[in-house]
C-alpha positions in Angstrom: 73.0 6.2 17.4 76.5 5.5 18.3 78.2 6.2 21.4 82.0 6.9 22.2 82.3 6.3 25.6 85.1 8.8 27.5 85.6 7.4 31.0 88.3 8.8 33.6 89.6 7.4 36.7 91.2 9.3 39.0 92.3 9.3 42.8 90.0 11.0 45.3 90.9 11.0 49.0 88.8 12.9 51.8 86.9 14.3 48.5 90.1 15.8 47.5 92.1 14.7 44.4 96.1 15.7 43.0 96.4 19.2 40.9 97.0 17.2 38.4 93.6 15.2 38.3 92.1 18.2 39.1 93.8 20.1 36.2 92.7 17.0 34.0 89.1 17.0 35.1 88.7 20.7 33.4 90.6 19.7 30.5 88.2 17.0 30.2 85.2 19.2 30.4 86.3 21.1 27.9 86.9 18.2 25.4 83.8 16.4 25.8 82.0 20.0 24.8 84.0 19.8 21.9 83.6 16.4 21.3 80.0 16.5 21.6 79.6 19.3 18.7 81.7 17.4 16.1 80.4 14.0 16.6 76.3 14.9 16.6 76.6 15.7 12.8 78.3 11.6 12.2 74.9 10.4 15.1 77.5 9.8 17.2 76.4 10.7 21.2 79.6 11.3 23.7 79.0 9.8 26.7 81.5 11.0 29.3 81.9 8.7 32.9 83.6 9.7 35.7 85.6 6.7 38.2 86.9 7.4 41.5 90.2 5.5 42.2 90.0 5.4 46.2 93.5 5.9 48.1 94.1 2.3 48.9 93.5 1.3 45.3 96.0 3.9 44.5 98.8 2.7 46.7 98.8 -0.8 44.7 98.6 1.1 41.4 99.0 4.7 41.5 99.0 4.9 37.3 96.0 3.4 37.5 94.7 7.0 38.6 94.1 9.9 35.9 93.8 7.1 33.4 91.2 8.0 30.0 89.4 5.3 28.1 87.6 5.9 25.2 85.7 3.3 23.6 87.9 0.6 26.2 91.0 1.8 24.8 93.6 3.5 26.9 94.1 7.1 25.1 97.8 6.5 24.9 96.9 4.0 22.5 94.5 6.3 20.2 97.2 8.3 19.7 100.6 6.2 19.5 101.4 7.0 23.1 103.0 5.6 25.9 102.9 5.9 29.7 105.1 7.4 32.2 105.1 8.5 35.7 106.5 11.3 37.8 106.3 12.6 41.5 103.1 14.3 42.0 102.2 16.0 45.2 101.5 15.6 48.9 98.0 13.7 48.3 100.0 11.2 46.5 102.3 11.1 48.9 105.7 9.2 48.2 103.7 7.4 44.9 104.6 8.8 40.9 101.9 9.5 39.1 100.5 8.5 35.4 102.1 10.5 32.5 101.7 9.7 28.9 103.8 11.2 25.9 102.9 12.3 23.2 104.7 12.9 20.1 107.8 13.3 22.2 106.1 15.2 24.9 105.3 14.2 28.1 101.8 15.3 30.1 101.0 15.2 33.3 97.9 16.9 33.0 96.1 15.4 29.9 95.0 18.3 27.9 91.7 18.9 26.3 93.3 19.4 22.7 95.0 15.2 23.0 91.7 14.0 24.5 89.6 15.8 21.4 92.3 14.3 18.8 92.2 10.8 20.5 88.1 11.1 20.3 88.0 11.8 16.8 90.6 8.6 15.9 87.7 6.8 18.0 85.1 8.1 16.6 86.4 7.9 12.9 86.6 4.2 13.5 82.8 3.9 14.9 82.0 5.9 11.3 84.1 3.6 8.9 83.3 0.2 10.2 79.8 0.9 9.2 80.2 3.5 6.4 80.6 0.6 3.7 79.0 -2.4 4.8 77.3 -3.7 1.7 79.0 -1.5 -0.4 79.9 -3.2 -3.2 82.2 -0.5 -4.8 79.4 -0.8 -7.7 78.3 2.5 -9.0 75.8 1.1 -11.3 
């Protein structure tokens, strides 16, 4: 079976994060459900890991927080994207947080309905690096 591998990092200080990791984390949820139900039929398993970015971490890199990977590929690259930032709230504190754009528009909470479209460009690429090898294009 093959895997696509979601992992999230975001900031967690005092075992609080930003609204808008929290907003992502239910987004996320709800696209690895998804995920899950479209990718069994192709054997593919969704594997879904969860990073804490701790405060001090954030302060050298705040965009390094609510950052998704799938398959070791930033999801701003599944999907033609490209990252931003923009003042968040007081756990932040004076740091902008990640954004990423989209098709000309610009999230700060990632939504489920970007993560599910950037999982199935991954896992369309597990499925056609393997659907034809020894396929000779012969039908015989």
């Amino acid at each position: 079976m093959k895997t696509l591998r979601v992992r999230w990092k975001r900031l967690v200080h005092n075992n609080q994060t930003c609204p808008r990791c929290e907003s992502t984390g239910e987004e996320l949820e709800k696209a690895i459900s998804i995920l899950k139900e479209i990718t069994a039929p192709l054997g593919i398993q969704v594997v879904l890991e969860k990073d804490e970015l701790p405060i001090e971490a954030f302060h050298e890199n705040p965009l390094e927080s609510n950052r998704i990977w799938i398959n070791g590929r930033g999801i701003e690259e599944w999907l033609g994207g490209k990252v931003g930032s923009s003042p968040c709230c007081d756990v932040c504190g004076p740091h902008n947080c990640r954004t990423i754009q989209v098709d000309g528009k610009t999230y700060e909470t990632i939504t489920s309905d970007i993560i599910v479209k950037a999982g199935i460009i991954a896992a369309l690429s597990l499925t056609s690096k393997s659907c034809c090898v020894g396929d000779t294009g012969d039908q015989g």
